[in-house]
Structures are given as structure tokens and as C-alpha cells.
Backbone of each chain as ProteinMPNN parsed JSONL, in Angstrom:
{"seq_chain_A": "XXXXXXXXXXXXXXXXXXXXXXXXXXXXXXXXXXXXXXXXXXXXXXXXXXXXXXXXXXXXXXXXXXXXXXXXXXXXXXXXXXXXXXXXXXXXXXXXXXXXXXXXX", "coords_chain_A": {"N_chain_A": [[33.258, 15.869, 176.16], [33.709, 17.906, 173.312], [35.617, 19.245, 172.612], [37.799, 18.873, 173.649], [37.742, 16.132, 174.247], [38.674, 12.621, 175.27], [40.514, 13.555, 176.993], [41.235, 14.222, 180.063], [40.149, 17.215, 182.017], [40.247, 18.328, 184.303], [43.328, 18.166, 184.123], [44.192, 19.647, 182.618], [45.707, 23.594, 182.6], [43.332, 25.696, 182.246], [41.669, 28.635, 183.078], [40.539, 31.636, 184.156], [42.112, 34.722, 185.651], [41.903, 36.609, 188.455], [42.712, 39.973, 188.498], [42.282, 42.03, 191.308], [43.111, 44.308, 191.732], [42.775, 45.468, 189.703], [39.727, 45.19, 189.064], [37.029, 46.839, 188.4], [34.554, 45.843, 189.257], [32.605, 45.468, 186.686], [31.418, 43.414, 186.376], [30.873, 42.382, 183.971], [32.128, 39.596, 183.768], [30.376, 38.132, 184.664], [28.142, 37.043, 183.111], [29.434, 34.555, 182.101], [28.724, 31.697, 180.77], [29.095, 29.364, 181.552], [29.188, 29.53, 184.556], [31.395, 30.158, 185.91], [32.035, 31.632, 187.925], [31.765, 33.29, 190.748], [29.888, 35.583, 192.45], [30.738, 38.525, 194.833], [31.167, 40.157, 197.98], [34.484, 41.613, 197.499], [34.403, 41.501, 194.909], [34.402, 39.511, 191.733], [34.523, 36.007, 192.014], [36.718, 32.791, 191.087], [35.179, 30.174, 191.125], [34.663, 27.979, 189.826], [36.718, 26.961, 188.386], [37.137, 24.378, 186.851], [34.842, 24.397, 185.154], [35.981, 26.244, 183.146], [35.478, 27.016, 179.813], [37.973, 25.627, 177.541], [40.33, 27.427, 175.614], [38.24, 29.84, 176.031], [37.951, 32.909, 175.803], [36.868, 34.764, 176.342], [35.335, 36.804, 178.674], [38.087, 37.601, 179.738], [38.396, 39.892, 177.405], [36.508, 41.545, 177.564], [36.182, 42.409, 179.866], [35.87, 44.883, 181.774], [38.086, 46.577, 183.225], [40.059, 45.256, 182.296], [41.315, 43.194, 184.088], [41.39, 40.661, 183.838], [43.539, 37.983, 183.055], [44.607, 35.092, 181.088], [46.026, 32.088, 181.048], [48.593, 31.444, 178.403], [48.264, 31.372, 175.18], [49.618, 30.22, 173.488], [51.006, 28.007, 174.581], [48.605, 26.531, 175.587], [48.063, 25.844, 172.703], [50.728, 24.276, 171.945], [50.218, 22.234, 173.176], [47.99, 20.76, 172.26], [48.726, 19.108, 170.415], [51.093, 18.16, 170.982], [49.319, 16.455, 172.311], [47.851, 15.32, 170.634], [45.296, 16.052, 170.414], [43.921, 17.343, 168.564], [43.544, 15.842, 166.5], [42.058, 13.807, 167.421], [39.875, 15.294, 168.22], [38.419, 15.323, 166.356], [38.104, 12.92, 165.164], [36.132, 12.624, 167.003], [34.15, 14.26, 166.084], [33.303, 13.75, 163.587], [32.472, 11.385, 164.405], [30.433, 11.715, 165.495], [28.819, 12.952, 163.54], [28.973, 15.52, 163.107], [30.61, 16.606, 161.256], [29.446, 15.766, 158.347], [29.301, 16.843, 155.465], [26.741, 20.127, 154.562], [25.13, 20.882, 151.926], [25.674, 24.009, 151.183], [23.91, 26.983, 151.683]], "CA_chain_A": [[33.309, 17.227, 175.594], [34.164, 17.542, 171.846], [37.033, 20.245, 172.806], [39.196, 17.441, 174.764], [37.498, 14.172, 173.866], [38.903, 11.881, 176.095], [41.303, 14.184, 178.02], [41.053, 14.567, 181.758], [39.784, 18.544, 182.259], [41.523, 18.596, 185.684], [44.726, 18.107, 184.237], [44.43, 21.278, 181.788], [45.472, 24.724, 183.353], [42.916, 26.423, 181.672], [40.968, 29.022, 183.907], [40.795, 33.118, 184.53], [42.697, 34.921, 187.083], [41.602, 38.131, 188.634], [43.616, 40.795, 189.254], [41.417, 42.726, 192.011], [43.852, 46.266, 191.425], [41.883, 46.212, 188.248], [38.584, 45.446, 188.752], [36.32, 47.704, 188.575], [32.905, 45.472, 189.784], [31.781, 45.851, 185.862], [29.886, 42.74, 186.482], [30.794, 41.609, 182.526], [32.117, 38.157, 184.017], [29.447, 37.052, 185.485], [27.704, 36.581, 182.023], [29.601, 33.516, 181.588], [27.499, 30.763, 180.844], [29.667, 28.225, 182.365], [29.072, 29.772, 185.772], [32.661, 29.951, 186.693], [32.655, 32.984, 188.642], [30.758, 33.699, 191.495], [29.931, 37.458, 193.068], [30.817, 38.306, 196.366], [31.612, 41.622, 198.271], [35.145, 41.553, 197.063], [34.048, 41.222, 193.595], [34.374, 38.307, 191.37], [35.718, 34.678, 192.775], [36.766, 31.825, 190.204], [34.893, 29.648, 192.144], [34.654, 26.585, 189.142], [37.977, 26.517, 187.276], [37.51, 23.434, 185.668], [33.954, 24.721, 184.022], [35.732, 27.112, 181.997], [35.66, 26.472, 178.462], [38.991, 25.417, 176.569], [40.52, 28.348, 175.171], [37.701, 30.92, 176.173], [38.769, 34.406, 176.665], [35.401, 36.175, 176.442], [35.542, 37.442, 180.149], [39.155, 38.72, 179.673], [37.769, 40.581, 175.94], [35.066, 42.435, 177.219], [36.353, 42.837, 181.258], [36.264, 46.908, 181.547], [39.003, 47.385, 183.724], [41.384, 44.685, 181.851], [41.607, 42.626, 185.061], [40.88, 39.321, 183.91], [44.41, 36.853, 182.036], [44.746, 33.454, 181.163], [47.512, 31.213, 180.435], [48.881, 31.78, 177.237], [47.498, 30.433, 174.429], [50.612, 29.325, 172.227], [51.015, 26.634, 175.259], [47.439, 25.508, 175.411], [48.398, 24.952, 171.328], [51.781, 23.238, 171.544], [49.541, 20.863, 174.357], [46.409, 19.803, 171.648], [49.876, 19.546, 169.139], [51.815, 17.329, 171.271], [48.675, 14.817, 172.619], [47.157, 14.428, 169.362], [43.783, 16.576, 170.845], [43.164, 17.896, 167.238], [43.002, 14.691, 165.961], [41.084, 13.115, 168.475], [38.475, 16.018, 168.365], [38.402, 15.913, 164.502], [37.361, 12.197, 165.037], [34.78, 12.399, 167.461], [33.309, 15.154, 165.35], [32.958, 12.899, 162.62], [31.439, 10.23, 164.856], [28.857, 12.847, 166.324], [27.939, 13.421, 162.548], [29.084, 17.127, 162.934], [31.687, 16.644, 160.124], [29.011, 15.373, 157.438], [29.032, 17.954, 154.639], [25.384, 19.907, 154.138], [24.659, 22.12, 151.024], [25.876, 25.665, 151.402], [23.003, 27.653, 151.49]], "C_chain_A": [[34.225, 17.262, 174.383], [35.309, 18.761, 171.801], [38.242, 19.789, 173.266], [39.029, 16.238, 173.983], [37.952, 13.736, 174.808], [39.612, 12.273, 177.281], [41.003, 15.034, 179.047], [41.056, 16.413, 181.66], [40.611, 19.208, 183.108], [43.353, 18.818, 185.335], [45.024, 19.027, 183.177], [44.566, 22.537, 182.641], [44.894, 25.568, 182.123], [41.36, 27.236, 182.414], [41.446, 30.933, 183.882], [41.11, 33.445, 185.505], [42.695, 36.028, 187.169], [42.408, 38.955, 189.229], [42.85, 42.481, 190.341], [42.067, 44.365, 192.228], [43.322, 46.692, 190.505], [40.618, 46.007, 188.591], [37.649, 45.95, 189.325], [34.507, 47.565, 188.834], [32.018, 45.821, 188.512], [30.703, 45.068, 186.206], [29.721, 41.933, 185.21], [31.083, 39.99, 182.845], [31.475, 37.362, 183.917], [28.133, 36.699, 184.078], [27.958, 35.245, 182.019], [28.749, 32.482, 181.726], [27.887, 29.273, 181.113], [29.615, 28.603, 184.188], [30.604, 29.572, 186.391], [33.436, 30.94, 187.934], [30.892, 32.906, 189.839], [30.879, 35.283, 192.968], [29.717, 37.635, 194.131], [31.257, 40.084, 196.487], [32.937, 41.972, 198.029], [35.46, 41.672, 195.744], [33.931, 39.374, 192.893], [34.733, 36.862, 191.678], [35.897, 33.72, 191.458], [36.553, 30.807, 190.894], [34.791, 27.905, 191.229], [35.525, 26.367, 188.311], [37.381, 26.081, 186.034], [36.245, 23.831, 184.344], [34.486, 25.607, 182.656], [36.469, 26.254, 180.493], [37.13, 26.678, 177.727], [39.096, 26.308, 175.863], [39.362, 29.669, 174.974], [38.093, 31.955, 176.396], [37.952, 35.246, 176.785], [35.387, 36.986, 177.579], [36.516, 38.161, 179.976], [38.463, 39.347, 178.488], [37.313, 41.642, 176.6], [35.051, 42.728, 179.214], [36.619, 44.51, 181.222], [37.487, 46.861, 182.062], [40.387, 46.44, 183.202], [42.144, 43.468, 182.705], [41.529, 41.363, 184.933], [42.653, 38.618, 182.973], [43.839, 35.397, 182.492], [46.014, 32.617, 180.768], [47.727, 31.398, 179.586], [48.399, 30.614, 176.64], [47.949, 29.652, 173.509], [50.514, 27.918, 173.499], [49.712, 25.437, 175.359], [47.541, 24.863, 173.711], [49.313, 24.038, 171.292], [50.948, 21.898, 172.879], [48.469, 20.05, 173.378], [47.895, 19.395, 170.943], [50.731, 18.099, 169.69], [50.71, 15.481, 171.862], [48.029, 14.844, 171.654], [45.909, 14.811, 169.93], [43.273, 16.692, 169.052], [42.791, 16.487, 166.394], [42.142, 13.57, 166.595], [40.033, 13.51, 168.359], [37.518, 15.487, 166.827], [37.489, 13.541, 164.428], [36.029, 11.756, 165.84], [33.666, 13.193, 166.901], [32.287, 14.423, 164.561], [32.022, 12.034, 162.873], [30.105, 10.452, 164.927], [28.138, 13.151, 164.704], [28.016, 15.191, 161.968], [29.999, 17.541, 161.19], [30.501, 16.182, 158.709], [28.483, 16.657, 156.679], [27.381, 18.331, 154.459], [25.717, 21.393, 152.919], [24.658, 23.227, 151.369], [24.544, 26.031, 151.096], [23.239, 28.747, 150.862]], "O_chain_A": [[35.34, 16.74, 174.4], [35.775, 19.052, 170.7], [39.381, 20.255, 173.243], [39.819, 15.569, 173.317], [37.722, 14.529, 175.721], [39.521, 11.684, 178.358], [40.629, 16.206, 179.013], [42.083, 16.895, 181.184], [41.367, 20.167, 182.95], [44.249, 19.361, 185.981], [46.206, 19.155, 182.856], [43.653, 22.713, 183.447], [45.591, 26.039, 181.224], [40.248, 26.709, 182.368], [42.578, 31.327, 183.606], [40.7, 32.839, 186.495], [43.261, 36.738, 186.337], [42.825, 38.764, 190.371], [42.976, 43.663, 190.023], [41.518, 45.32, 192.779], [43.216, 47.886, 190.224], [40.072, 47.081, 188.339], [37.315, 45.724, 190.488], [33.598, 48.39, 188.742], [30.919, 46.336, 188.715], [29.536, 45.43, 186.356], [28.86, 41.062, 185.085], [30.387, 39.147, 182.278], [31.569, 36.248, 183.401], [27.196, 35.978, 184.419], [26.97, 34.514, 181.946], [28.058, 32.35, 182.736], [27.191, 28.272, 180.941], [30.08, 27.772, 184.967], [30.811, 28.806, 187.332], [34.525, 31.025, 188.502], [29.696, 32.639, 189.723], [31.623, 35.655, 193.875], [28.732, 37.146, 194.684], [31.53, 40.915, 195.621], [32.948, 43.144, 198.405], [36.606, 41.914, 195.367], [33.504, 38.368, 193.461], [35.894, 36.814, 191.272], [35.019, 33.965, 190.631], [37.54, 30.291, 191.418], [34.838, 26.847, 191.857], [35.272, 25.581, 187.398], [37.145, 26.599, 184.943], [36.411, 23.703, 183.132], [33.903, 25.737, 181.58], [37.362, 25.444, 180.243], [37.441, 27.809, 177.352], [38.098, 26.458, 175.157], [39.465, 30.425, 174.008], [38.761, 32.029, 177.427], [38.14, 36.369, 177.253], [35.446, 38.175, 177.268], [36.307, 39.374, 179.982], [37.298, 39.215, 178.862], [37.708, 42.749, 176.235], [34.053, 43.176, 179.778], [37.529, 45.106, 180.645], [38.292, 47.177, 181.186], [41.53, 46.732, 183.555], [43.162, 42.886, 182.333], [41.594, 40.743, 185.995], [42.66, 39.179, 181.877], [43.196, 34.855, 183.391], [46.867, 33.021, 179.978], [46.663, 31.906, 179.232], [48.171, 29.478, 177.056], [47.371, 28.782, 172.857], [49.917, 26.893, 173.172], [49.701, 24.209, 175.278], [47.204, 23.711, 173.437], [49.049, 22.973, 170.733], [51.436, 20.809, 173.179], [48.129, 18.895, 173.638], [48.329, 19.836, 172.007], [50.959, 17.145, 168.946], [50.982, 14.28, 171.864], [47.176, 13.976, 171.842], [45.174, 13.829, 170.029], [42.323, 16.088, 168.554], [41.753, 16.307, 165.756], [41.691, 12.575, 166.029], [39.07, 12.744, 168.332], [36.326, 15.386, 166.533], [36.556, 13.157, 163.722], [35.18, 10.918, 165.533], [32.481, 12.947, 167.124], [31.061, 14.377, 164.659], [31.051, 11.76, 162.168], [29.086, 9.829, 164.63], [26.976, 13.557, 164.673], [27.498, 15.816, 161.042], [29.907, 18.466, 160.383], [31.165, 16.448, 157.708], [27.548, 17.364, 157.057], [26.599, 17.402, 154.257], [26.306, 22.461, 153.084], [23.645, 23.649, 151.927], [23.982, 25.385, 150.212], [22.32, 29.527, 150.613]]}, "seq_chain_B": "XXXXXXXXXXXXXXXXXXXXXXXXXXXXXXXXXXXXXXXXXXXXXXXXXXXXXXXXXXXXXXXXXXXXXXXXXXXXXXXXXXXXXXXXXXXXXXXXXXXXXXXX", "coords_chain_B": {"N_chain_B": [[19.678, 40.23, 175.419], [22.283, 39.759, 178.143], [25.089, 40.468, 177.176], [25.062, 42.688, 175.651], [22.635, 44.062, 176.424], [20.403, 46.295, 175.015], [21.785, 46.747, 172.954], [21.686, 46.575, 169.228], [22.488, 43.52, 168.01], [22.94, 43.28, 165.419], [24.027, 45.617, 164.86], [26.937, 45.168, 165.918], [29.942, 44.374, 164.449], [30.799, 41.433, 164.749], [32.25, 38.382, 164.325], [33.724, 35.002, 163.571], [36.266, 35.228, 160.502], [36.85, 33.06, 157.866], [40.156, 31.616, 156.415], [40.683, 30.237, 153.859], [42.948, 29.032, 152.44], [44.497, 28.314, 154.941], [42.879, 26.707, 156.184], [42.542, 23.858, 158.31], [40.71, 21.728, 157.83], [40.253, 20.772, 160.518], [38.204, 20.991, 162.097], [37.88, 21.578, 164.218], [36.341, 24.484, 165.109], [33.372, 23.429, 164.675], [32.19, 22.906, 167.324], [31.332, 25.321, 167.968], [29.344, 26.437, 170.207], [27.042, 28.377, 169.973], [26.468, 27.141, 166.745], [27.272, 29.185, 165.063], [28.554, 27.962, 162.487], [28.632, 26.47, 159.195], [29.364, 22.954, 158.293], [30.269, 22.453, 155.211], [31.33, 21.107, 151.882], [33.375, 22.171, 151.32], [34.351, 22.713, 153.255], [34.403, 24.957, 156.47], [31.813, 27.106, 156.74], [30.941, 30.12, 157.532], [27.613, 30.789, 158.506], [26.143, 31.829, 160.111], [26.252, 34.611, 161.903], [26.016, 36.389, 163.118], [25.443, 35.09, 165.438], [27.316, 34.321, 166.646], [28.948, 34.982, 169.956], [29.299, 38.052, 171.308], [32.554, 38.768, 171.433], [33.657, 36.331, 172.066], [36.2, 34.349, 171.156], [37.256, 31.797, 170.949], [36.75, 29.607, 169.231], [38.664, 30.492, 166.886], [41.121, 30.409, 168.961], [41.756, 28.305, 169.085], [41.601, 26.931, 166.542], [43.16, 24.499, 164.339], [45.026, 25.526, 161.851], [45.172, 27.878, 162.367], [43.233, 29.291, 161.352], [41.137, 31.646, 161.321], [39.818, 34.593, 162.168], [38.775, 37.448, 163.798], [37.182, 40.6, 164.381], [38.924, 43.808, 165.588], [40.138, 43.409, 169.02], [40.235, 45.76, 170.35], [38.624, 47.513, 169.179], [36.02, 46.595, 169.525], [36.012, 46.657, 172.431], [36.477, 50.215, 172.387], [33.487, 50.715, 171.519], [32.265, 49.867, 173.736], [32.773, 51.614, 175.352], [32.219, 53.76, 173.928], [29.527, 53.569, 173.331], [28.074, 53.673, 175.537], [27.761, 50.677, 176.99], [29.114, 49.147, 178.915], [27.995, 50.133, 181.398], [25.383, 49.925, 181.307], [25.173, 46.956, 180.886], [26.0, 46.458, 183.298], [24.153, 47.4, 185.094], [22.167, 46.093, 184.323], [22.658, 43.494, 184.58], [22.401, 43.915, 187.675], [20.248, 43.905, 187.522], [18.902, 41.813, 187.437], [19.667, 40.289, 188.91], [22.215, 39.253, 189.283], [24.612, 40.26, 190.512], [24.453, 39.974, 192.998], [25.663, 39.935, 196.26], [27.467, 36.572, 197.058], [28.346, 34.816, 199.853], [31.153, 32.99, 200.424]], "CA_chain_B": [[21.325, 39.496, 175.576], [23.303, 41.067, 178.959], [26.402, 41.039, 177.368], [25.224, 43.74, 174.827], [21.667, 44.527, 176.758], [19.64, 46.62, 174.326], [22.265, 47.269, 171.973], [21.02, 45.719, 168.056], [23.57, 42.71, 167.71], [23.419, 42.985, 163.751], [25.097, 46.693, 164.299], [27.913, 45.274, 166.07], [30.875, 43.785, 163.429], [31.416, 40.386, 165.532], [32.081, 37.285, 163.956], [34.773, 34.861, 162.685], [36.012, 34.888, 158.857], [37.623, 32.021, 157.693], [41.484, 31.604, 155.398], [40.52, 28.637, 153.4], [43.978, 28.622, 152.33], [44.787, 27.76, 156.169], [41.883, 25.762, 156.793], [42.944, 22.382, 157.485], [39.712, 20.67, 157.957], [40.402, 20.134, 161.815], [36.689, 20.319, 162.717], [37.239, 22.301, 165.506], [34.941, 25.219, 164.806], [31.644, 22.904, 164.835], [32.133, 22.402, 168.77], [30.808, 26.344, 168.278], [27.978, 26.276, 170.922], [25.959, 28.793, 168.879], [25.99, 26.689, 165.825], [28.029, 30.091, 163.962], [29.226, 27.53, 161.329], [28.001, 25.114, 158.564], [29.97, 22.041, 157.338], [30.109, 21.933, 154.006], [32.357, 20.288, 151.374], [34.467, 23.011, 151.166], [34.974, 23.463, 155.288], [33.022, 25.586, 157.57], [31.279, 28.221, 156.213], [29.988, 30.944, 158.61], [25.914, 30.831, 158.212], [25.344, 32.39, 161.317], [27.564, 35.374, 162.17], [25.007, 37.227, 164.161], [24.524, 34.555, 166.873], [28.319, 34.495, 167.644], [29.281, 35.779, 171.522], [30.379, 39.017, 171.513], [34.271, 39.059, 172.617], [33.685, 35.372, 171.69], [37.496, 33.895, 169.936], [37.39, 30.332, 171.249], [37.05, 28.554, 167.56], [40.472, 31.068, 166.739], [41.745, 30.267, 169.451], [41.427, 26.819, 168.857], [41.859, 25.875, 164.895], [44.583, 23.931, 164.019], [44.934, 25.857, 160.732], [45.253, 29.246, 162.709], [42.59, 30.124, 159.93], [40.291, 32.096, 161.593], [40.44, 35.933, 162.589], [38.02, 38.499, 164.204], [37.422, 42.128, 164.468], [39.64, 43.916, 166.621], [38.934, 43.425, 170.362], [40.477, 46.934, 171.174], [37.691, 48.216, 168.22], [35.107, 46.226, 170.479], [36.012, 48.035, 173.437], [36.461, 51.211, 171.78], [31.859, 50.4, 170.869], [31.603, 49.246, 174.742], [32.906, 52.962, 175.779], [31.027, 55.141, 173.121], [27.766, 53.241, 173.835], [28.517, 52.771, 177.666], [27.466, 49.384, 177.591], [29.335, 48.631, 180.381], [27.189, 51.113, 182.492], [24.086, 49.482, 180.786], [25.209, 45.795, 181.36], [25.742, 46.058, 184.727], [22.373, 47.753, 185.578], [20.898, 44.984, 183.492], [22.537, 42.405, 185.82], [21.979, 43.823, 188.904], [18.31, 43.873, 187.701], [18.605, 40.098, 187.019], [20.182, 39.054, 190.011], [23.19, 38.628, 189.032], [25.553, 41.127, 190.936], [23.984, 39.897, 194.743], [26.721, 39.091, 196.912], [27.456, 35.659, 197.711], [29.272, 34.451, 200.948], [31.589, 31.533, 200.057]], "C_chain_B": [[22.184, 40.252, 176.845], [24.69, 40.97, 178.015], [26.692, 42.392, 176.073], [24.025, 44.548, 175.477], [20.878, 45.072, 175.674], [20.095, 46.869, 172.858], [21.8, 45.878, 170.747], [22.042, 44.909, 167.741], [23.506, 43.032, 166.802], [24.251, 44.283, 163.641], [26.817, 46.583, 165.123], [28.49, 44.034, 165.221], [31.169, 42.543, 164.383], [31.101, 38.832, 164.637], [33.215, 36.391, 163.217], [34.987, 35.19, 161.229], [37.515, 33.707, 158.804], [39.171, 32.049, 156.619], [40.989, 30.164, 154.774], [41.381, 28.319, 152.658], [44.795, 27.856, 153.339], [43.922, 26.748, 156.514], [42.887, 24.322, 156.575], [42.344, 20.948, 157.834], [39.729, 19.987, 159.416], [38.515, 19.69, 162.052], [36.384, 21.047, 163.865], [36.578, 23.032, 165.788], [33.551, 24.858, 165.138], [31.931, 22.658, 166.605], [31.421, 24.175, 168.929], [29.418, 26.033, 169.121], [26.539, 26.8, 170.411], [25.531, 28.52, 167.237], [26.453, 28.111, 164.494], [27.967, 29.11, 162.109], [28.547, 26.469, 160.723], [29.232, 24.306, 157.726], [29.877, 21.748, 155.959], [31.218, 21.21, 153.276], [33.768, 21.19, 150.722], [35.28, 23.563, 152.131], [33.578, 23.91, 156.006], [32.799, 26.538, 156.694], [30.568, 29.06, 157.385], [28.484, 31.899, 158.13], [25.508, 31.375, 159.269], [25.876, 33.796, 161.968], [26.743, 36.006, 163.097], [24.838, 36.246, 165.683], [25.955, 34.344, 167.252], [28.22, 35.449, 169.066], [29.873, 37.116, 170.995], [31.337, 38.723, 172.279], [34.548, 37.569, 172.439], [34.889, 34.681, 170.976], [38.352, 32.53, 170.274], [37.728, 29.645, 170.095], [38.546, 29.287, 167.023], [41.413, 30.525, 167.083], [42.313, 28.427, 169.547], [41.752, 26.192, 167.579], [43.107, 25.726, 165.032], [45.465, 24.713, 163.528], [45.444, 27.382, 160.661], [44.392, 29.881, 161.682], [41.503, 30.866, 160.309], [40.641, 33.266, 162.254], [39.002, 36.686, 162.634], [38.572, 39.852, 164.553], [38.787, 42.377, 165.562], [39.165, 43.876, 167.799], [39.424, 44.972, 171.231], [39.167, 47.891, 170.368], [35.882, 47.949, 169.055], [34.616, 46.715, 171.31], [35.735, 48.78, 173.403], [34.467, 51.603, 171.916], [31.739, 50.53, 172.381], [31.437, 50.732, 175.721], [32.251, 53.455, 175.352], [29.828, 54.713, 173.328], [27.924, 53.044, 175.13], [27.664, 52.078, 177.622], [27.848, 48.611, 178.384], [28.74, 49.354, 181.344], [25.864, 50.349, 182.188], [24.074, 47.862, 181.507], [25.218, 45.439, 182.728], [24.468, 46.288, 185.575], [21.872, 46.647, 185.082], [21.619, 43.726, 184.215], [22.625, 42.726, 187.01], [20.147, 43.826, 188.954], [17.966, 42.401, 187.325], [18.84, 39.513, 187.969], [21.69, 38.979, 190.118], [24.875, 39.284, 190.173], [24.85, 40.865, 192.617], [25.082, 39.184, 195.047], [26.156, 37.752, 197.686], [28.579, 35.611, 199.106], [29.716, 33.063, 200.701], [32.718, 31.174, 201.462]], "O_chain_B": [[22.749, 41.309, 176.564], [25.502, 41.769, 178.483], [27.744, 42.891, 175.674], [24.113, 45.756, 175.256], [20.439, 44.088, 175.079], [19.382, 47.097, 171.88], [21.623, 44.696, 171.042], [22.824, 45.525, 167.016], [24.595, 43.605, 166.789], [25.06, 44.39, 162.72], [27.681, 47.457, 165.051], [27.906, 42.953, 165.16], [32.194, 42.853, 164.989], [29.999, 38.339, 164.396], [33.719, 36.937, 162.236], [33.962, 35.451, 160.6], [38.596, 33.612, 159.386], [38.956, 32.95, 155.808], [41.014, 29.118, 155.423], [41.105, 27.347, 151.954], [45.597, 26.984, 153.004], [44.369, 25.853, 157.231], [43.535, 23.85, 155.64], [42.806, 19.822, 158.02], [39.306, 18.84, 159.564], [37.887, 18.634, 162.128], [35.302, 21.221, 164.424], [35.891, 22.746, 166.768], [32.722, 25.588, 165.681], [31.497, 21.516, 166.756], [30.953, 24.386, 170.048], [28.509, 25.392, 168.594], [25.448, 26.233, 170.362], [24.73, 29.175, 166.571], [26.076, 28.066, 163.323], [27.524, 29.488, 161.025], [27.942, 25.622, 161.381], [29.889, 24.788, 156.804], [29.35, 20.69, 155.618], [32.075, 20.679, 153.983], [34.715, 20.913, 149.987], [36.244, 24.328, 152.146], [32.414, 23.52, 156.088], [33.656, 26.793, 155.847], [29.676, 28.559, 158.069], [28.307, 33.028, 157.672], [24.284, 31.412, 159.393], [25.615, 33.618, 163.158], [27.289, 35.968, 164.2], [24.273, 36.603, 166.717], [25.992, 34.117, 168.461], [27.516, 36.454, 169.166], [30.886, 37.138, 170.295], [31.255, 38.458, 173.478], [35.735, 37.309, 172.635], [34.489, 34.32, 169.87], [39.523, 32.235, 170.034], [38.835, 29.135, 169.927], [39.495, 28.54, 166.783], [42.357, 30.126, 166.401], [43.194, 27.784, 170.119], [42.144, 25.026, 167.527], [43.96, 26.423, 165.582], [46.526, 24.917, 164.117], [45.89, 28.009, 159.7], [44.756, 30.933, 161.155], [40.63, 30.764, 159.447], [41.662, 33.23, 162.941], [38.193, 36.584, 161.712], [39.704, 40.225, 164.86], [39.445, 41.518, 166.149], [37.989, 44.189, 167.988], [39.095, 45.261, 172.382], [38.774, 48.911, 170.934], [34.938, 48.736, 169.131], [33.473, 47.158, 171.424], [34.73, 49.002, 174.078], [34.145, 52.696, 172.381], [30.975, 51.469, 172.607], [30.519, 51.011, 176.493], [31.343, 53.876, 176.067], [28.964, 55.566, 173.53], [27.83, 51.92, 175.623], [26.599, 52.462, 178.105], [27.285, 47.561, 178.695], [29.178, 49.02, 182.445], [25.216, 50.201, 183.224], [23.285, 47.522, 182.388], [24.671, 44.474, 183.262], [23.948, 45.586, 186.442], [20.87, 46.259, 185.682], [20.81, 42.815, 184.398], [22.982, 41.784, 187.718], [19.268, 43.781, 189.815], [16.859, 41.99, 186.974], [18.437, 38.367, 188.164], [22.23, 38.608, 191.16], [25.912, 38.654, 190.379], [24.859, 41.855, 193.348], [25.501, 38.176, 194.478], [25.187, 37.6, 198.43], [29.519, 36.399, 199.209], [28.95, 32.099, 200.731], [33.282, 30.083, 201.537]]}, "name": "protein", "num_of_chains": 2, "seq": "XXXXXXXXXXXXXXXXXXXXXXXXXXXXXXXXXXXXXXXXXXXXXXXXXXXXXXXXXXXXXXXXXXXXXXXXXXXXXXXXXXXXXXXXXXXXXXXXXXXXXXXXXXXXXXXXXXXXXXXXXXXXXXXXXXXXXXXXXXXXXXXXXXXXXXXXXXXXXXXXXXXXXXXXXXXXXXXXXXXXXXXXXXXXXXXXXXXXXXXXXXXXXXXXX"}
């Protein structure tokens, strides 16, 4: 995954955490298209952590009742900052061909 | 789309814009899933702005460069209330399936 590259998923805390005093069963979660949530009579569960996407916050954004945080996001930065992620990504980009300039349209 | 249902994506304002004074050519942007951005020789350029996620601020949240900035997400909200598209979205996933309780 060209958001890590080589770095173990498991060993990122990067995941949503519901605060069930807030939510209000909008139901916006369960959009996600990593399937990380799954809907139960309680409401939402974070039933796949590790699926969620590296600095996603769409779920918290657009949660009605506000019920959704995540870890802060200066720490997930000083973490790509300190293992050399950005430069890791920045060369598998390249590899993948994503980095090869095309004619502005 | 459920996470806007009927509403016309092109009338809601969602989409990065770039500082290409900050840019600093990380790369991270192109990992966009919806293909938002085009590489060119000047950076990313955003060729796609319409097929960003609503509420979407992963590539932001993410550049090196801090060079990237979207609408407000309280201005977002603000749209999700006056159109109750959260009354809409959820009808439109309990008519998909999506809202059936599981037992885990």
C-alpha cells in the first residue's frame, strides 16, 4: 500500500473511535469503503481497525452527531517524519510510474 | 452516491486546492483513490475535483508540504443540515442494506 510502503499496518494506531453518547444511528459511517465498521443494534462497531485508511477522517467529517475521533494527526505526521514514510512513498510512486509527468490538460 | 444520495455533486464546493509554493513534490496525493489529481511537471494538478469524497481530507492530511487545503468542513455540515442529507442518506442505506443489524 503506497500510503506506508513497506511499513507494518498493525503497528500504526490509526483507526475511529465511537463515542456512543453521540451517536445518533445516522448511518454516514457505514459508507466507508474500507468496510471498517460494522452495524449492529447498538449502532456502529469498529470491527476492522487495521482496514482504515492512513489519515482518513471522512467518517469523523460528515458523522451527524460528531461522535466519531481519531488520533491526532500532528503525531501520525511527526511518525511518516521520523521513519522516512514520505520518502519511501515518494519512491514507490515513482516505481509504480505514478510520478511520471503527463501534459496538463 | 450514498454519501450525498440525490444531491448534484458539481453543486457541492468539495475538493482540494493546491500551495505550489508548499508543494514539495512528495507524491503523496497520487495514492488519491479517485484519481482527483494529475502529475504534471509542475506537481499535481487537480483534473478531477468533482470525483473527490465528500468530507474526503486524506491527501491534506497527508502531504509533506502541508500544501493542500479544503472547504470548510463546518460549511459542509452547515449543506448536510439545510438539505437534510443526513435524513436522505440514511433512508438510502437502509434501502441498500446497509443499516441491518449484525450480531458479532
Amino acid at each position: 500500500m503506497a500510503w506506508l510502503t513497506g511499513y507494518p499496518r498493525e503497528q500504526i494506531k490509526w483507526h475511529p473511535t465511537v463515542d456512543y453518547t453521540k451517536c445518533v444511528m445516522c448511518g454516514m459511517c457505514m459508507n466507508c469503503g474500507k468496510k471498517v465498521y460494522t452495524w449492529t443494534k447498538k449502532g456502529p462497531i469498529v470491527t476492522n481497525p487495521d482496514s482504515c485508511v492512513i489519515g482518513c477522517t471522512s467518517c469523523q467529517t460528515l458523522c451527524k452527531g460528531d461522535a466519531i475521533s481519531f488520533p491526532d494527526i500532528h503525531q501520525l505526521r511527526e511518525f511518516y517524519k521520523r521513519e522516512n514514510i514520505w520518502a519511501k512513498v515518494k519512491e514507490q510512486l515513482k516505481q509504480e510510474g505514478k510520478l511520471t509527468p503527463v501534459n496538463k490538460k | 452516491m450514498a454519501w450525498l444520495v440525490d444531491y448534484p455533486r458539481e453543486n457541492v464546493k468539495w475538493h482540494p486546492t493546491i500551495n505550489y509554493e508548499k508543494c514539495t513534490l512528495c507524491g503523496m496525493c497520487m495514492n488519491c483513490g479517485k484519481q482527483v489529481f494529475t502529475w504534471t511537471d509542475k506537481g499535481p494538478v487537480v483534473t478531477n475535483p468533482n470525483s473527490c469524497t465528500i468530507g474526503c481530507t486524506t491527501c491534506a492530511n497527508l502531504c509533506e508540504g502541508e500544501a493542500i487545503t479544503f472547504p470548510s468542513k463546518k460549511a459542509l455540515r452547515e449543506l448536510y443540515e439545510k438539505e437534510h442529507l443526513w435524513a436522505k442518506v440514511t433512508k438510502q442505506m437502509k434501502k441498500d442494506g446497509f443499516l441491518e443489524f449484525k450480531e458479532l
